[in-house]
Backbone atoms as SQL, in Angstrom:
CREATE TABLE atoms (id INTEGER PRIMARY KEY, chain TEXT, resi INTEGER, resn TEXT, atom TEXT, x REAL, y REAL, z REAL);
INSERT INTO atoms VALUES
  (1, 'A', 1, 'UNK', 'N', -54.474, 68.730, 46.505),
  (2, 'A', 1, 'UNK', 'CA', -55.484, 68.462, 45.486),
  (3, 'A', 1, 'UNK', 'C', -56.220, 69.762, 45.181),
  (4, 'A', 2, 'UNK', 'N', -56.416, 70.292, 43.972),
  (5, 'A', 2, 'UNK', 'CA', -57.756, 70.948, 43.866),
  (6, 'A', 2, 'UNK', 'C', -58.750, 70.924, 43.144),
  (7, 'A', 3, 'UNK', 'N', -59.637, 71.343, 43.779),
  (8, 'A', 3, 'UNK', 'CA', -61.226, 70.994, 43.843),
  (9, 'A', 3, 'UNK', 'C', -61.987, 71.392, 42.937),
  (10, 'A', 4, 'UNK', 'N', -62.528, 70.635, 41.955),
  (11, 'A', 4, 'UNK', 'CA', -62.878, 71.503, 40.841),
  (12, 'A', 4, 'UNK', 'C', -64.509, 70.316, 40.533),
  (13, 'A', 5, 'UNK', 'N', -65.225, 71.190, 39.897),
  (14, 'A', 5, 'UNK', 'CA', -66.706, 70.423, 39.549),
  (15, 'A', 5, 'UNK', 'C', -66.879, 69.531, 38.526),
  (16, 'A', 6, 'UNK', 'N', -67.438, 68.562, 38.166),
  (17, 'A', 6, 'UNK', 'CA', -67.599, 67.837, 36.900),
  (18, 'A', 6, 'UNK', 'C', -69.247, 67.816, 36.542),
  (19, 'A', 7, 'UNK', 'N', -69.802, 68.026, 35.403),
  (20, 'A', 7, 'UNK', 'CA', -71.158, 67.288, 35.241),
  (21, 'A', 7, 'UNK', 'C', -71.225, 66.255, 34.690),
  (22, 'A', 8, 'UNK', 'N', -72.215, 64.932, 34.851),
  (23, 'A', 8, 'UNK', 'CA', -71.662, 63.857, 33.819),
  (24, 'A', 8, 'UNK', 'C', -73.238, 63.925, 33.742),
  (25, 'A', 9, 'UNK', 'N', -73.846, 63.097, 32.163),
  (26, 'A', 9, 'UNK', 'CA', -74.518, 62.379, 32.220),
  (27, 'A', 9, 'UNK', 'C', -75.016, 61.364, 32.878),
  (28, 'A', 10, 'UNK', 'N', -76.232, 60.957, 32.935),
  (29, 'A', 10, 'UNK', 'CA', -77.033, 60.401, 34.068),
  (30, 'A', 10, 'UNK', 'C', -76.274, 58.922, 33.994),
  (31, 'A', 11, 'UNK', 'N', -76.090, 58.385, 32.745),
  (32, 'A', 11, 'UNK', 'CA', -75.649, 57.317, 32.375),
  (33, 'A', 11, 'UNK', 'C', -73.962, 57.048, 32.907),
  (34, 'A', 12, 'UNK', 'N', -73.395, 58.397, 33.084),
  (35, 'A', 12, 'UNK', 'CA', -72.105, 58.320, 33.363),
  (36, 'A', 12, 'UNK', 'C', -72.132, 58.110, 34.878),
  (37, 'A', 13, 'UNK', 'N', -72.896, 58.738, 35.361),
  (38, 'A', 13, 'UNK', 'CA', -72.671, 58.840, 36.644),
  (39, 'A', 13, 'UNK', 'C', -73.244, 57.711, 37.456),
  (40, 'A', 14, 'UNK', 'N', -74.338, 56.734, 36.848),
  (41, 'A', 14, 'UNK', 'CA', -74.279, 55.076, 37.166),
  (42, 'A', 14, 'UNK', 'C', -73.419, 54.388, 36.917),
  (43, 'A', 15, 'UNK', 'N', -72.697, 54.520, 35.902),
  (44, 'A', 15, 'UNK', 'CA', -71.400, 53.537, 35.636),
  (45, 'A', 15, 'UNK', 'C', -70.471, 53.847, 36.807),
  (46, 'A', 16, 'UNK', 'N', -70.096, 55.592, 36.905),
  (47, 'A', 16, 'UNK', 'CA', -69.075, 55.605, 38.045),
  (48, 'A', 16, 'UNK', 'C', -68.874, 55.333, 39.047),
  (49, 'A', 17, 'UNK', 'N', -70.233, 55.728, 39.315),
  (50, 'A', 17, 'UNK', 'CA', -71.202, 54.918, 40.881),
  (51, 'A', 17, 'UNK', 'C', -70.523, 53.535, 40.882),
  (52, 'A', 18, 'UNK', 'N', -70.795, 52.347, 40.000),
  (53, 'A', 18, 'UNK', 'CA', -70.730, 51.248, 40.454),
  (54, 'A', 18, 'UNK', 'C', -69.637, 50.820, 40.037),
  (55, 'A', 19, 'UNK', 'N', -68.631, 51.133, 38.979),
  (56, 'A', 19, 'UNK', 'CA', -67.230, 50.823, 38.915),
  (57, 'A', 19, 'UNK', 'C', -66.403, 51.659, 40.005),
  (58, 'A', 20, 'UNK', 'N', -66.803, 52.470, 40.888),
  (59, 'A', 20, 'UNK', 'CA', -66.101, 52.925, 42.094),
  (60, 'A', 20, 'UNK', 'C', -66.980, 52.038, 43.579),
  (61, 'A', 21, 'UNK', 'N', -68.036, 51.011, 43.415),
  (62, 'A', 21, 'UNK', 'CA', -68.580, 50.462, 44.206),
  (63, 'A', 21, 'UNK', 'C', -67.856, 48.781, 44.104),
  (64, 'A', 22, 'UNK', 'N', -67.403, 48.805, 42.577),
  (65, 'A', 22, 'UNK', 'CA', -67.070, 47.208, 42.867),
  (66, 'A', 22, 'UNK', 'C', -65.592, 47.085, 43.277),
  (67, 'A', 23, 'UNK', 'N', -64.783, 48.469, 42.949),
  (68, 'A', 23, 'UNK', 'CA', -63.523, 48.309, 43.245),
  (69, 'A', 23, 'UNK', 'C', -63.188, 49.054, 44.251),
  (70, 'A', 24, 'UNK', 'N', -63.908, 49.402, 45.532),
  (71, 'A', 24, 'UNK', 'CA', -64.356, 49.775, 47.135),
  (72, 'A', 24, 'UNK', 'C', -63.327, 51.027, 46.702),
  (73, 'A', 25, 'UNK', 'N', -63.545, 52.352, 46.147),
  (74, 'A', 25, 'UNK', 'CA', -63.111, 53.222, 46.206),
  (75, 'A', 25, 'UNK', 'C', -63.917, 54.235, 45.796),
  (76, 'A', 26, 'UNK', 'N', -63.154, 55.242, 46.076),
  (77, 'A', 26, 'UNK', 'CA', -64.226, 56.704, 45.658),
  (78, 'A', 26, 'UNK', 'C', -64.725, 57.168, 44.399),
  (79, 'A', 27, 'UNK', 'N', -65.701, 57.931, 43.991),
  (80, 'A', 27, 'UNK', 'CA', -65.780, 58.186, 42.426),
  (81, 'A', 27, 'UNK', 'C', -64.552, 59.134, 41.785),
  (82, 'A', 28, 'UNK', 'N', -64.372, 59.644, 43.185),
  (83, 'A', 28, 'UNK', 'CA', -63.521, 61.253, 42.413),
  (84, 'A', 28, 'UNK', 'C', -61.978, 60.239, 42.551),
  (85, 'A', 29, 'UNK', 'N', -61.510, 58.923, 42.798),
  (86, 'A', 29, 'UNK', 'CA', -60.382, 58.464, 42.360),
  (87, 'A', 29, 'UNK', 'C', -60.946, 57.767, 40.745),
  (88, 'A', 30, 'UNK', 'N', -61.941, 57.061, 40.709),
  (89, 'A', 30, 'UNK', 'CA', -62.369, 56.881, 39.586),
  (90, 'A', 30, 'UNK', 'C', -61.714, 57.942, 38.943),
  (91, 'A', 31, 'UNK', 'N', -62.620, 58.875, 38.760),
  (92, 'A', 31, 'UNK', 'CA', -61.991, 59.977, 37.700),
  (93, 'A', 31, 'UNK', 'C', -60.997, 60.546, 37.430),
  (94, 'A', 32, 'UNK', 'N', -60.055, 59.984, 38.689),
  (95, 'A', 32, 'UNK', 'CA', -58.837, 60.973, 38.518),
  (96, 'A', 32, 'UNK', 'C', -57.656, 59.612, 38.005),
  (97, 'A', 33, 'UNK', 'N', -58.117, 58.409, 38.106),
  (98, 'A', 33, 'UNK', 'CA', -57.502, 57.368, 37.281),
  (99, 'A', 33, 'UNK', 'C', -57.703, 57.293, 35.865),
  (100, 'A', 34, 'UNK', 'N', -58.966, 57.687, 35.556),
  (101, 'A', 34, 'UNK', 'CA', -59.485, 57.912, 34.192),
  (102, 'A', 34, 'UNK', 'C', -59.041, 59.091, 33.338),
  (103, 'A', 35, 'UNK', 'N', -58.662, 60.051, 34.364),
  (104, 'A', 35, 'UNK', 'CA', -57.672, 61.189, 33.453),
  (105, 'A', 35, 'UNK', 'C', -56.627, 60.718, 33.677),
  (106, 'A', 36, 'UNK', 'N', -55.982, 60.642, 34.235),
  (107, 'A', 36, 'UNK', 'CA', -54.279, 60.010, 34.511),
  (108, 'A', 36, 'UNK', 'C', -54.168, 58.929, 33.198),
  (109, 'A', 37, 'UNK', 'N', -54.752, 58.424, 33.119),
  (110, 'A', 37, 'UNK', 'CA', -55.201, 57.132, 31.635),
  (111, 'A', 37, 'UNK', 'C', -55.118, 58.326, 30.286),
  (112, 'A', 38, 'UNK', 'N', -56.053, 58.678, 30.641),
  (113, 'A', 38, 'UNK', 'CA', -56.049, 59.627, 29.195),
  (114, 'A', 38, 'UNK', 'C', -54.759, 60.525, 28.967),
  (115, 'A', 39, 'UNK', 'N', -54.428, 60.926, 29.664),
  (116, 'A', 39, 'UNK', 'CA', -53.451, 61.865, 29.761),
  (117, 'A', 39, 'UNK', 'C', -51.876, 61.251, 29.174),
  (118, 'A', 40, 'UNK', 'N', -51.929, 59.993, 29.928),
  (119, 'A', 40, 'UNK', 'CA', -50.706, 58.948, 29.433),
  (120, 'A', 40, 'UNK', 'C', -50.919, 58.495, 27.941),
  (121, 'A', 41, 'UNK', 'N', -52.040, 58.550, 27.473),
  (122, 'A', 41, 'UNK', 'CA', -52.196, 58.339, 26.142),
  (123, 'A', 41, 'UNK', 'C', -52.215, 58.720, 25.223),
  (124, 'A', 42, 'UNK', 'N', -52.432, 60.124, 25.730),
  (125, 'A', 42, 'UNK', 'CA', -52.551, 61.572, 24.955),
  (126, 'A', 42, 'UNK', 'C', -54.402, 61.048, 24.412),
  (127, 'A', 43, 'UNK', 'N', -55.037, 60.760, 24.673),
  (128, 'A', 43, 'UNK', 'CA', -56.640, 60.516, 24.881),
  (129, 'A', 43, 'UNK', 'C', -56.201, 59.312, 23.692),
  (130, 'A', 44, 'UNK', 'N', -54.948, 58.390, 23.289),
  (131, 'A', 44, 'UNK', 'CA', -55.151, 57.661, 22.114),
  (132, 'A', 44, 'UNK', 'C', -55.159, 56.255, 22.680),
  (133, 'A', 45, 'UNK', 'N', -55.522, 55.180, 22.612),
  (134, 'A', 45, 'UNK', 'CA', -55.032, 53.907, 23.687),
  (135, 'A', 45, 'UNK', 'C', -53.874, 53.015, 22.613),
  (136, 'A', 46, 'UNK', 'N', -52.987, 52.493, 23.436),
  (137, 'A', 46, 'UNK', 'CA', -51.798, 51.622, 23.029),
  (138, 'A', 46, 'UNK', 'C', -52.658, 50.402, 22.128),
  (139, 'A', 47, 'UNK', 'N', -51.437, 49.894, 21.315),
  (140, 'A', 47, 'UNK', 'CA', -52.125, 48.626, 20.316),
  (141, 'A', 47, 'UNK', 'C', -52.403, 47.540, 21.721),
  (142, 'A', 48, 'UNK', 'N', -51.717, 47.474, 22.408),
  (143, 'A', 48, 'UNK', 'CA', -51.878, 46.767, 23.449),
  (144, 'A', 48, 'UNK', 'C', -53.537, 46.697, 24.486),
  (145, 'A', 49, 'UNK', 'N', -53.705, 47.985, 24.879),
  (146, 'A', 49, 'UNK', 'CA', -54.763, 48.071, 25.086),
  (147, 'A', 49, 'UNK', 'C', -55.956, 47.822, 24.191),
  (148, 'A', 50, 'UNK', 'N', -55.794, 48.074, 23.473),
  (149, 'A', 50, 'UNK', 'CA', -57.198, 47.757, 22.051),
  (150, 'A', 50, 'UNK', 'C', -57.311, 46.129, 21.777),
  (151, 'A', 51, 'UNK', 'N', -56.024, 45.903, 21.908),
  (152, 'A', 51, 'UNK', 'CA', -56.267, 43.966, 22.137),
  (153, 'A', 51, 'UNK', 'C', -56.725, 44.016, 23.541),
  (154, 'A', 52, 'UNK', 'N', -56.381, 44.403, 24.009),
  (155, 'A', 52, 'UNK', 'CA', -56.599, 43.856, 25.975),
  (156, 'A', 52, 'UNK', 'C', -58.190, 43.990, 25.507),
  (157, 'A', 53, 'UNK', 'N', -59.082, 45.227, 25.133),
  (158, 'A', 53, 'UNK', 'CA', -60.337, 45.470, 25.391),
  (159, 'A', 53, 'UNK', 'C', -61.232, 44.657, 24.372),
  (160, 'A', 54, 'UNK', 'N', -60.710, 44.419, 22.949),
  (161, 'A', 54, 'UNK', 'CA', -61.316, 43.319, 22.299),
  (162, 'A', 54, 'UNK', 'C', -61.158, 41.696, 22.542),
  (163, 'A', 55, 'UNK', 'N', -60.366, 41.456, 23.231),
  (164, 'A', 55, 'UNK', 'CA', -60.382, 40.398, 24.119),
  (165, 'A', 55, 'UNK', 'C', -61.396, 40.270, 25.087),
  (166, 'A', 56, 'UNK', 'N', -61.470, 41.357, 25.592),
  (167, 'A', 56, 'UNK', 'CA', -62.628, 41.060, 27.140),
  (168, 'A', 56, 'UNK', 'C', -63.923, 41.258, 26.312),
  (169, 'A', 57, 'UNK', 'N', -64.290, 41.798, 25.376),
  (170, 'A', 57, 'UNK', 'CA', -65.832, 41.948, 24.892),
  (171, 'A', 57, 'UNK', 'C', -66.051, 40.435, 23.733),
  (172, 'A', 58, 'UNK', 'N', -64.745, 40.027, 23.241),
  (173, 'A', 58, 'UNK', 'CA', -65.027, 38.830, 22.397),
  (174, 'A', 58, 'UNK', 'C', -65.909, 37.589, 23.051),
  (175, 'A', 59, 'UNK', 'N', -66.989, 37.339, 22.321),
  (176, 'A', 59, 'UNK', 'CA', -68.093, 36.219, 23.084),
  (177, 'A', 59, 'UNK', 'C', -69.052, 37.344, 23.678),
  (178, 'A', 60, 'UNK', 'N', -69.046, 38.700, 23.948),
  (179, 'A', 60, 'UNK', 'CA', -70.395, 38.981, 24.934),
  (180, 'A', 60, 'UNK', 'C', -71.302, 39.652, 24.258),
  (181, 'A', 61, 'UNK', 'N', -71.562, 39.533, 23.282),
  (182, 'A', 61, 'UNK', 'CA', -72.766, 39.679, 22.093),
  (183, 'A', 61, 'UNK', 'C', -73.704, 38.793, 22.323),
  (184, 'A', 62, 'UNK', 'N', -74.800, 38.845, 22.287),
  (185, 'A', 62, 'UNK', 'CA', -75.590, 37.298, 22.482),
  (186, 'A', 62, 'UNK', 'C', -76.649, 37.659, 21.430),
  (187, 'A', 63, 'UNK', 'N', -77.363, 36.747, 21.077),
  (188, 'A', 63, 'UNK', 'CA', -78.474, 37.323, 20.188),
  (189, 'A', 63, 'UNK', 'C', -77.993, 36.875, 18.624),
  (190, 'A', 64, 'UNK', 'N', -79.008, 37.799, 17.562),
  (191, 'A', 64, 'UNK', 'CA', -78.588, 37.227, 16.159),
  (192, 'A', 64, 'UNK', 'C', -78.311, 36.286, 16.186),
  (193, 'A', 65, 'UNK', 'N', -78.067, 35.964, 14.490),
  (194, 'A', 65, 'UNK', 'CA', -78.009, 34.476, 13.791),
  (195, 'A', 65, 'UNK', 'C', -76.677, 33.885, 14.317),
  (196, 'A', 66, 'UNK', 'N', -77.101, 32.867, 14.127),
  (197, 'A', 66, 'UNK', 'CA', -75.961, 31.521, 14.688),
  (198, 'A', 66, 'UNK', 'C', -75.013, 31.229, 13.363),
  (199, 'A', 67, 'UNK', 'N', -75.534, 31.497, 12.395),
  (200, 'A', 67, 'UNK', 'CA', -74.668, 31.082, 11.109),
  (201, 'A', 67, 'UNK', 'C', -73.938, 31.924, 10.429),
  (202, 'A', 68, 'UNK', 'N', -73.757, 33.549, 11.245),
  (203, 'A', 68, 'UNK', 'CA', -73.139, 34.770, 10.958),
  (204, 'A', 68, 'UNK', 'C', -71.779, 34.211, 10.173),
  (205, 'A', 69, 'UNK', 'N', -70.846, 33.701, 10.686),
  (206, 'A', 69, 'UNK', 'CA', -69.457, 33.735, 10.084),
  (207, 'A', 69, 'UNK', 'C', -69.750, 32.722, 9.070),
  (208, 'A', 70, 'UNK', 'N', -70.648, 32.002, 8.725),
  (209, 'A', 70, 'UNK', 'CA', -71.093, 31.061, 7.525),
  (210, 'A', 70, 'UNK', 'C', -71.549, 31.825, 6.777),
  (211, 'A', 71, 'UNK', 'N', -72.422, 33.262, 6.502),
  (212, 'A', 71, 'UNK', 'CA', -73.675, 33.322, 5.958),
  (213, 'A', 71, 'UNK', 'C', -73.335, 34.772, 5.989),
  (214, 'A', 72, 'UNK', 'N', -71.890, 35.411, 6.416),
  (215, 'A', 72, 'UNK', 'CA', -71.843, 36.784, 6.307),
  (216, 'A', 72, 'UNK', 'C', -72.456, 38.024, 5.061),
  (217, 'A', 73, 'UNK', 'N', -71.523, 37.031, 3.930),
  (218, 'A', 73, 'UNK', 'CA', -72.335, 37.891, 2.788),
  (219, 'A', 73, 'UNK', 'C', -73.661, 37.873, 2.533),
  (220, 'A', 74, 'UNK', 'N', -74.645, 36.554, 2.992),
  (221, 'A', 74, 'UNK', 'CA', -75.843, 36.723, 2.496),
  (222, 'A', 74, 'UNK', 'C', -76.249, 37.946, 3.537),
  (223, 'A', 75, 'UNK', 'N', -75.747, 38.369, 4.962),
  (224, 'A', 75, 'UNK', 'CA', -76.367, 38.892, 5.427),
  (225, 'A', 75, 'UNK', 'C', -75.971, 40.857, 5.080),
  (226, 'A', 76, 'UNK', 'N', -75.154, 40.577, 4.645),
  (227, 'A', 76, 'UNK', 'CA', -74.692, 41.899, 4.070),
  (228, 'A', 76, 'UNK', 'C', -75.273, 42.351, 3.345),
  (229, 'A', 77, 'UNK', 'N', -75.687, 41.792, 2.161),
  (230, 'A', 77, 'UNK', 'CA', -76.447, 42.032, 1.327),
  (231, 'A', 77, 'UNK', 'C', -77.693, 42.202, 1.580),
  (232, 'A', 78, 'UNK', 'N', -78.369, 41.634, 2.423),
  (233, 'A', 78, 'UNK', 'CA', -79.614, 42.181, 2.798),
  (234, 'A', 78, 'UNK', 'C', -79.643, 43.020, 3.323),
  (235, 'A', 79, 'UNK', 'N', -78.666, 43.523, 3.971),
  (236, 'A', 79, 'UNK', 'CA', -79.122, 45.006, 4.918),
  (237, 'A', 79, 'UNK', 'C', -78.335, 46.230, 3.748),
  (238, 'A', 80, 'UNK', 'N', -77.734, 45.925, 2.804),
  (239, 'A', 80, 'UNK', 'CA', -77.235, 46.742, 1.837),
  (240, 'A', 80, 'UNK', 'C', -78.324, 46.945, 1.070),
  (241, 'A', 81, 'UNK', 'N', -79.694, 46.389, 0.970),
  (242, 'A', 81, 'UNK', 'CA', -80.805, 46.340, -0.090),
  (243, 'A', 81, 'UNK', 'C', -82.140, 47.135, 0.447),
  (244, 'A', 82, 'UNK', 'N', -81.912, 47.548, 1.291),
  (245, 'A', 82, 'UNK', 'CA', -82.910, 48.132, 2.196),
  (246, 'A', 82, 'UNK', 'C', -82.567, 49.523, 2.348);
């Protein structure tokens, strides 16, 4: 292996923290799965993956109007008028 430094943002480095805490491994495999990822992708993700990840976030919005997919255009238009 060699040993080389990273800086992350404060924000990065809580996420890594705890996505290397829930899956009982180190940060620096974190990162080195996360380049190995990028690298296989050339930094682009497969059509496959882009469904895989809009799948897992579909439903976790909470908040706003309830009548969105009823009432889309009225709401378009209001934020187009402003």
């Amino acid at each position: 292996m060699v040993r080389t430094q990273v800086q992350l943002t404060p924000e990065q480095a809580v996420a890594v923290k705890r996505l290397a805490a829930d899956r009982g491994v180190s940060i620096a495999e974190i990162i080195r799965q996360s380049i190995d990822a990028y690298v296989r992708t050339g930094g682009n993700p497969s059509p496959a993956d882009l469904r895989r990840r809009a799948l897992l976030s579909a439903g976790s919005l909470r908040g706003g109007p309830t009548d969105l997919a009823r009432r889309h255009d009225d709401y378009a238009g209001e934020a187009f008028e402003q």
